[in-house]
N, C-alpha and C positions, 0 to 999 in steps of 0.2 A: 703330527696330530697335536690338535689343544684341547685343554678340558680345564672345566673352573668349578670349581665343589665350594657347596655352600653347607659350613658346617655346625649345628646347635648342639651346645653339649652341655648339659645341667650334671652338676658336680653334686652327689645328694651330701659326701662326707668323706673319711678317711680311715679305714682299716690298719689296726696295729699288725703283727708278727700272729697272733691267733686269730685273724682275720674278722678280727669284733670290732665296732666301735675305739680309736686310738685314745689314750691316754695319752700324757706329756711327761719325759725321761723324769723322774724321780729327781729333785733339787733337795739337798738337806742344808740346812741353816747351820748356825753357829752353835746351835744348843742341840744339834745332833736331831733335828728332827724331819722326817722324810716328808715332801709333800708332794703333789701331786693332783693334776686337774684330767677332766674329758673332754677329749676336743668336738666340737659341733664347729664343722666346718660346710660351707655352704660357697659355692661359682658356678653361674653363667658365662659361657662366653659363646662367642659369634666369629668363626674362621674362614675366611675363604681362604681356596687353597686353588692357584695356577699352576698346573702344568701342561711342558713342552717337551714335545718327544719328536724322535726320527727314527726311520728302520731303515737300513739299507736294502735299495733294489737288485743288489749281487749275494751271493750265498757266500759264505765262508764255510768250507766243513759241511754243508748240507742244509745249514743256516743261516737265519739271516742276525746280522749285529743293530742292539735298537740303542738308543739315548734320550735319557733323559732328566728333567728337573723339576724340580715342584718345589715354590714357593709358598709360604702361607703369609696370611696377614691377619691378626685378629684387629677388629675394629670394635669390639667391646669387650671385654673382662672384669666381672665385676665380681665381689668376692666377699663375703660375710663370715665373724670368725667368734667363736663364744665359748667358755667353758663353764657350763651347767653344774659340774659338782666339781670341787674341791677336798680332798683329804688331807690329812696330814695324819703323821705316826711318832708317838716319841720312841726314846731308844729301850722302854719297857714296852714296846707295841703296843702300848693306850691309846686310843685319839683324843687329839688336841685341836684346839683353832689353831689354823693358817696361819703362818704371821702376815703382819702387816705389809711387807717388803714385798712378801709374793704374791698378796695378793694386789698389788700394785702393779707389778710386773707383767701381771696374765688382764689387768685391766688395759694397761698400754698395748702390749699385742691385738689385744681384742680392738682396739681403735684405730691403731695402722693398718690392720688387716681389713678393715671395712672399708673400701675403698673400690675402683676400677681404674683400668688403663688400657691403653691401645697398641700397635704397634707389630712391624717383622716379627717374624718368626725364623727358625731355625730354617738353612735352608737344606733339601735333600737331590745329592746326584746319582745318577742310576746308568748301568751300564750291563746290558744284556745280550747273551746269545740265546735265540729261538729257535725251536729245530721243531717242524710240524710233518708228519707223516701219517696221512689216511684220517684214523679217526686221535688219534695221540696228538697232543702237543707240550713240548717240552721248554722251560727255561731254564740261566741260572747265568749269574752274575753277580755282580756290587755294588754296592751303593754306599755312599760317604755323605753323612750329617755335619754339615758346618754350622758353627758355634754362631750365626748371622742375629740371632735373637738377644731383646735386651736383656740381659742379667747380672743381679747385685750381690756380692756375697749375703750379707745382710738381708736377708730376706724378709724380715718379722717386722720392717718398717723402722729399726732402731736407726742413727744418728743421720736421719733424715732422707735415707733410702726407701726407694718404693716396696711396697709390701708384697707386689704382685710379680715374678719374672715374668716373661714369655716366654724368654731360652728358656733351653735347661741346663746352660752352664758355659763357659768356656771350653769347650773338649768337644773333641772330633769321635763321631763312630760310626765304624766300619760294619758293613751288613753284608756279607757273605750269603746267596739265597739261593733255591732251585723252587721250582715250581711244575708242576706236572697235572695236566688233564687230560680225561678222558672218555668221548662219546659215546657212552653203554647205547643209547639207541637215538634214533635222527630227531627226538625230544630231550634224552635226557641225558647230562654230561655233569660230571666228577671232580673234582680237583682238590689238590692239597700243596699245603707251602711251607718250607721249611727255612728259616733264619737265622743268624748266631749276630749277635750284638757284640762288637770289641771296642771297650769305651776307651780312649785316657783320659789322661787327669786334668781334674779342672783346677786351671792355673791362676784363679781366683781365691780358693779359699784349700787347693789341694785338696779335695776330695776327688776320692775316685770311685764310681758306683761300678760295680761286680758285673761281668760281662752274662749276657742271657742267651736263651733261649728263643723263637716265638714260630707258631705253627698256626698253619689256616686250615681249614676241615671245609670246602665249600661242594653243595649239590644245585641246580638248576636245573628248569625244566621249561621247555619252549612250547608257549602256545600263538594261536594266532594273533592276539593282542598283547604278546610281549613275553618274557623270563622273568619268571616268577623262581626267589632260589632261599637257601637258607647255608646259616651259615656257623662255626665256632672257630674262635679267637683265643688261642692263649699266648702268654709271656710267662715264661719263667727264669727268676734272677740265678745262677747257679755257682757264681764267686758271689762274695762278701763284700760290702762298701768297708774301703779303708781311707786312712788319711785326717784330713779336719785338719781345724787349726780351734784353740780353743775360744768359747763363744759362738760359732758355727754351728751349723744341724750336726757336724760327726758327733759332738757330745753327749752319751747316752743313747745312742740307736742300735749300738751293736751292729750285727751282722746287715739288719736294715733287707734281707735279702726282698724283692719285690718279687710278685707273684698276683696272676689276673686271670681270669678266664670270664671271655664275654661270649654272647649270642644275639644271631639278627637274622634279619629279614631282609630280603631287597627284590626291587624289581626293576626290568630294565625295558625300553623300545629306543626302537627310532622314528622318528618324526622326518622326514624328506632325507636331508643331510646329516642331521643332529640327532645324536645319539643323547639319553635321558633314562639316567639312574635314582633312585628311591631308595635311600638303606634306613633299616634304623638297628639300632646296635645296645644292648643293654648287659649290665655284669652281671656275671653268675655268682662270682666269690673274689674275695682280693684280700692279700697278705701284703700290710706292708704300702698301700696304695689306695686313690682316689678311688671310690666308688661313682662313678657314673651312667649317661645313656648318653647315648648319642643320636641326632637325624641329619640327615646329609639329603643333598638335591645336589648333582653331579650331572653336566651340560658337556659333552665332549663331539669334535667335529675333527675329521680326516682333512688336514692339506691337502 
């Protein structure tokens, strides 16, 4: 089987640890005074996503073993980066102006970050057993993320680094997953998916982000002009990011723990041969992470 996902995803901003609007770690100056800006962060970007799978024609165990990979490529990212208010605290909790240094600093970021770029993505391998019996179908398998995308430790655009990754780092993770659905009636079918994320460390700047959680909650319903379904998405980070090296994101994130729960819509037919998916995907709440939506056009056809 091939299938090629076309995917739009408007980035509105970026969620702190209390899941509001982020701020930026606290820098105190030489005269002991606390500062601190709000991030207004804004991306576009545009992904397709190839993949290539196989099933085997013999059973193992009652099932059959499937494979596969999906590539992405983004061919636009572009990315706007601004911070609207500024504080600063002295060490008698008064407010004072910024100093000058910082607020130079969050002007430079704010202009490396304004920027796009192109390029691979990370790429992901899958390796699955299927076991289908009457109205039940069952999976579970693994899947390994290689580090294939471009990534700078230096992220914020400093000594002449891109502002934007595409990775998400040098480090490999491991996806442990089961999956399960189920035909309550010859229209309407059930399913849910369960994930564990095991990161290593990224051998660029030594960071290691905290292994997760992520779960799918999906229902469809078949009519004669195609399945109509809905669906919830969460991620939850359940270790700590450790590591850094100083000057890097670890400074000032703490626990960093990430946390998302989205929801969507999708619809699906086929057309002769080719199978044609509709999703669109938007977030409910997020700690710690991008706030997005997402729209996806997904073309898939059986060898």
């Amino acid at each position: 089987m091939t299938s090629v996902a076309i995917n739009s995803t408007h980035i509105t901003g970026l969620n702190g640890d209390d899941g509001k609007q982020a701020w930026t770690p606290a820098v105190v100056n030489a005269k002991g005074v606390s500062q601190r800006a709000l991030v207004d962060f804004q991306q576009n970007q545009t992904v397709a996503q190839m993949f290539l799978g196989f099933v085997s024609k013999d059973t193992f165990g009652g099932g059959r073993l499937a494979f596969g990979i999906n590539l992405p490529y983004t061919f636009r990212s572009s990315r706007s980066l601004e911070f609207p208010i500024v504080t600063a605290t002295a060490t008698d909790g008064s407010s004072v102006s910024p100093g000058a240094a910082y607020l130079a600093s969050l002007d430079a970021q704010a202009k490396a970050n304004t920027t796009s770029t192109s390029g691979v993505g990370d790429t992901d391998l899958a390796a699955l057993w299927i076991y289908t019996q009457d109205r039940l179908k069952f999976a579970t398998g693994v899947s390994l993320v290689l580090p294939t995308g471009d990534f700078h430790s230096l992220s914020s655009g400093a000594a002449g680094t891109p502002a934007i990754n595409i990775g998400a780092g040098r480090f490999f993770t491991v996806r442990p997953n089961a999956t399960l659905g189920y035909q309550l009636t010859q229209s309407l079918t059930l399913g849910a998916r369960l994930a564990l994320g095991i990161n290593s460390t990224n051998t660029v700047d030594h960071w290691r982000s905290g292994n997760f959680a992520a779960y799918d909650i999906a229902a469809n319903y078949k009519t004669p002009i195609g399945v109509f379904g809905a669906q919830l998405v969460g991620v939850n980070q359940y270790e700590d990011d450790t590591g850094g090296m100083s000057g890097n994101q670890a400074g000032g994130y703490g626990a960093n723990r990430f946390k998302t729960l989205n929801a969507g819509v999708f619809y699906a037919t086929r057309i002769d041969k080719l199978g044609l998916t509709l999703a669109y995907t938007g977030n409910v709440k997020a700690s710690n992470a991008l706030v997005s939506n997402v729209l996806q056009l997904r073309l898939s056809r059986a060898l």
